[in-house]
N, C-alpha and C positions, 0 to 999 in steps of 0.2 A: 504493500500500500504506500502511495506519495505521499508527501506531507500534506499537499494542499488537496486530496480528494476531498471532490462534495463542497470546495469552499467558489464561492460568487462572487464574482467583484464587477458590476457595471455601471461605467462612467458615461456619464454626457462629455461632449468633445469640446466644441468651442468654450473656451474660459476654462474649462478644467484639466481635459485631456490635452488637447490643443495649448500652446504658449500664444504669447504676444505678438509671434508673427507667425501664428496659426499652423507650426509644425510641432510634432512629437519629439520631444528629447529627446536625445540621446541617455539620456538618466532613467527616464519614464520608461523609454524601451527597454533598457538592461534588464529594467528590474519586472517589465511584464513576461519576458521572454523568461526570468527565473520561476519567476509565479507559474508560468502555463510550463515548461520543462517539470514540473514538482508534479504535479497534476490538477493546475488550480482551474477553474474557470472565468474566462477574461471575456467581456463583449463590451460594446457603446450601445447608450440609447440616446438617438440622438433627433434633433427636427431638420437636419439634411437629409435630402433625396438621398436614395441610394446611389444613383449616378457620382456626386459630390462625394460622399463619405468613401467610395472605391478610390477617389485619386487620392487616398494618401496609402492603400495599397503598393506594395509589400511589407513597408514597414507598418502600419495597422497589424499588428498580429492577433489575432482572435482565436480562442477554441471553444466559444458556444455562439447561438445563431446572436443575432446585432438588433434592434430595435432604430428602424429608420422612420423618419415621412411623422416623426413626434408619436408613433406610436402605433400607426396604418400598417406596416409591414414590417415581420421580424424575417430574418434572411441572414443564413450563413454565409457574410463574406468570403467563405474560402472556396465556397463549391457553387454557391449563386441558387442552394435550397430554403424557397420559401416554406416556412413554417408557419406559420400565422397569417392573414390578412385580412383588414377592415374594409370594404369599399363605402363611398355614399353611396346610394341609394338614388335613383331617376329625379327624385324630387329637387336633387341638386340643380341639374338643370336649368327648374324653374328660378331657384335661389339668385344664382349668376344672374341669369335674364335679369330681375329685377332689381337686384344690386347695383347691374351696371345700369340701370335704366334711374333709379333713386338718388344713386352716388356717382357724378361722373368724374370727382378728381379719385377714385379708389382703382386701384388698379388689381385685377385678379391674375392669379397663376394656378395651373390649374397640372397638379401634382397625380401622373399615374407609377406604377409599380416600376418602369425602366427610362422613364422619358419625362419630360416638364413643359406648357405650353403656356403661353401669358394670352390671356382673353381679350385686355386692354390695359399696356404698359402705362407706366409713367419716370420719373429719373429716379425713384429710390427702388422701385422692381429694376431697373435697368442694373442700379448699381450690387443689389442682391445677388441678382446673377456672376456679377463680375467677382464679388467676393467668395462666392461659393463653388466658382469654375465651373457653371451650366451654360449651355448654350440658349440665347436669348431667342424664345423662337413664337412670332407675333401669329396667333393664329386663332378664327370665329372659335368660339366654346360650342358653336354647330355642330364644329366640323373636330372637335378633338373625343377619341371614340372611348364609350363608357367601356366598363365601371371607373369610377375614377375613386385616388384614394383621399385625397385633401386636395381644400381649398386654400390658398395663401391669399389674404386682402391687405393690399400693401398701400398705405397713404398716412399722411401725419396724424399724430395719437387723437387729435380730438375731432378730426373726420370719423375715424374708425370708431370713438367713441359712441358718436350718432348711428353709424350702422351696425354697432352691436345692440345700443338699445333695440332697434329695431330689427333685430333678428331675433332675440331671445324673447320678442313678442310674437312675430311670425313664425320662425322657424324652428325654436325650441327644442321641440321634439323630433327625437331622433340622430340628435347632432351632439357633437363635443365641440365648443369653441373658447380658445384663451387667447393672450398675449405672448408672445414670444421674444417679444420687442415691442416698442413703444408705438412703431411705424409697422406693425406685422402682426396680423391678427387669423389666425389659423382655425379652418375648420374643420372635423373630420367624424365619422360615424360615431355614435354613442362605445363606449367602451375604447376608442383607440387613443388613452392618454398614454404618455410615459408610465404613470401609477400603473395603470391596469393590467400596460404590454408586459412592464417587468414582473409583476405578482403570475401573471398568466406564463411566461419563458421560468420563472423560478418552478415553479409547479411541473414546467414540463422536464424540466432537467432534475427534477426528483431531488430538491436541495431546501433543507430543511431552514427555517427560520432565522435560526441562531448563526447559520453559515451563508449566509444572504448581505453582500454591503452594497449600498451606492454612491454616487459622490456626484454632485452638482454645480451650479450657480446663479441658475438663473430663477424665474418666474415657473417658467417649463416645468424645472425641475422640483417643482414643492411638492408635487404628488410622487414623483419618484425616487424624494426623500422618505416621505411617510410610509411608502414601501417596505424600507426597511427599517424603521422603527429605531430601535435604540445604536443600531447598527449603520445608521445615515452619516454622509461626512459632505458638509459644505468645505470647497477652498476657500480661503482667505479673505481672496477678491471679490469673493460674492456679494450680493445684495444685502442690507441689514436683513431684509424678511425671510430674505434665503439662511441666513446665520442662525435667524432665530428658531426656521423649522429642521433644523440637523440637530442631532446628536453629541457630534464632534466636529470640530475643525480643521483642515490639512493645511497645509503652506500655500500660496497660493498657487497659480498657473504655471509662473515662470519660476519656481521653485523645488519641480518635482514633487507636486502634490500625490501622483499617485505612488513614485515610489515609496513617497512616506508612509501612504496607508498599505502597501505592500511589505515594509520593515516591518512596522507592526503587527500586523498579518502573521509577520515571520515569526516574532516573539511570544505569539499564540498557539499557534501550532506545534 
C-alpha cells in the first residue's frame, strides 16, 4: 500500500494552482508528481473550458478525472474520459434569445463539452478569450448545436447585476447561476457547481471524508470549500469571504500553496 492511497487533493487553478503569470511551478509540480508517485489523488476543479485547462498539459499532471466548465463536465485529462456531465436543457435557448434581446451591452458565450462560441461579443468577452487561450469564434446561438453545457454572461458587474435579478425571476428553475468574476456571470444546469461536481467525483472515486481536501480563492470556490468541511484550504490571496469559508490557510499562489498542503499531507500520513 502507498502512502497517499485513498487521499484527494482538488485544487481550483487560476489564483491557487496557477501563479501570477498563470503557470505551475516548478515547486507545485515536484511536489504533485511526489503526491500522485505515492498513490495520492490529484485533479483541478476549475470554471475553464476544457479546451483552456489542456494547454497547460503535460505539465498539469493528474491521476483522477478534472472538474471543468465550473462544474458541467468532469473528464480525465489524461485519456479525454468523460465521467460526468450536466447539459442545459432546450429552455436555454429561449434564455439567450431574451437576454440578448433585454440586455444588449451583455455579451454571451456559449460553453459546449470540446468547443466555445460567443453569441454576441463585447471587449471584456474578447479579452476573456485572450486570457484563457480560446479561440474567439463570433457565431448566431441559432446556429451553435445543443446540448450545451454553460452559459458565460460577460458585461460590467452592475449590468449583470440587473440580468441576474431578472433571471432568478424568470428563469430560476432549473438552473445554477453565480459570479465568477465581477464582469462574468455563469450559468449552468441545476447540480453543476464546483460543491456538487466535487462531492459527486469524491463519491465516485470511493474516498472517504476524512481523506477528501480542497483549496481555492475565489467566489466559485465557497461551495467547493464546504465540500470539504474541516478539511478546506483557502490561499493566502484569497478573498476575505473566501478566508472566512476555509478551514485553513496555505501560502499564497506565488508561494507554493499546494506544495504546502502536500508537506502537510506528508506529515499525516
Amino acid at each position: 500500500m502507498s502512502k497517499f492511497d485513498g487521499v484527494f487533493v482538488l485544487t481550483d487553478m487560476d489564483g491557487t494552482l496557477l501563479n501570477s503569470c498563470a503557470e505551475i511551478s516548478d515547486k507545485d509540480s515536484k511536489a504533485i508528481d511526489y503526491f500522485i508517485d505515492n498513490g495520492g489523488l490529484f485533479s483541478v476543479a476549475t470554471g475553464r473550458a476544457k479546451g483552456s485547462v489542456e494547454r497547460f498539459l503535460p505539465k498539469l499532471r493528474t491521476s483522477a478525472p478534472s472538474v471543468v466548465h465550473n462544474g458541467s463536465l468532469t473528464v480525465d485529462l489524461q485519456d479525454n474520459t468523460v465521467v460526468r456531465r450536466l447539459d442545459l436543457g432546450e429552455r436555454a435557448e429561449d434564455m439567450v434569445e431574451d437576454i440578448l434581446d433585454r440586455f444588449p451591452l451583455i455579451a454571451i458565450e456559449i460553453s459546449l463539452p470540446d468547443d466555445q462560441y460567443v453569441a454576441r461579443g463585447n471587449s471584456l468577452s474578447e479579452r476573456h478569450h485572450r486570457n484563457v487561450g480560446l479561440e474567439y469564434k463570433l457565431k448566431s446561438f441559432r446556429e451553435v448545436p445543443l446540448p450545451w453545457l454553460k452559459l458565460n454572461l460577460v458585461a460590467d458587474h452592475e449590468v449583470l447585476l440587473d440580468a441576474r435579478e431578472y433571471m432568478m425571476r424568470e428563469y430560476k428553475e432549473g438552473f445554477f447561476a453565480q459570479f465568477s468574476l465581477p464582469h462574468y456571470y455563469e450559468v449552468m444546469a441545476a447540480g453543476a457547481s464546483k460543491g456538487d461536481s466535487a462531492l459527486w467525483l469524491r463519491d465516485y472515486l470511493k474516498v472517504g471524508p476524512e481523506d477528501f481536501y480542497t483549496v481555492g480563492d475565489g467566489t466559485n470556490d465557497i461551495e467547493l470549500l464546504r465540500a470539504s468541511g474541516a478539511n478546506s484550504h483557502a490561499v493566502a490571496n484569497a478573498k476575505p469571504h473566501v478566508l472566512e469559508a476555509a478551514a485553513s490557510v496555505l501560502p499564497d499562489n506565488d508561494s507554493g500553496a499546494i506544495a504546502a498542503l502536500i508537506e502537510k499531507l506528508d506529515g499525516k500520513y
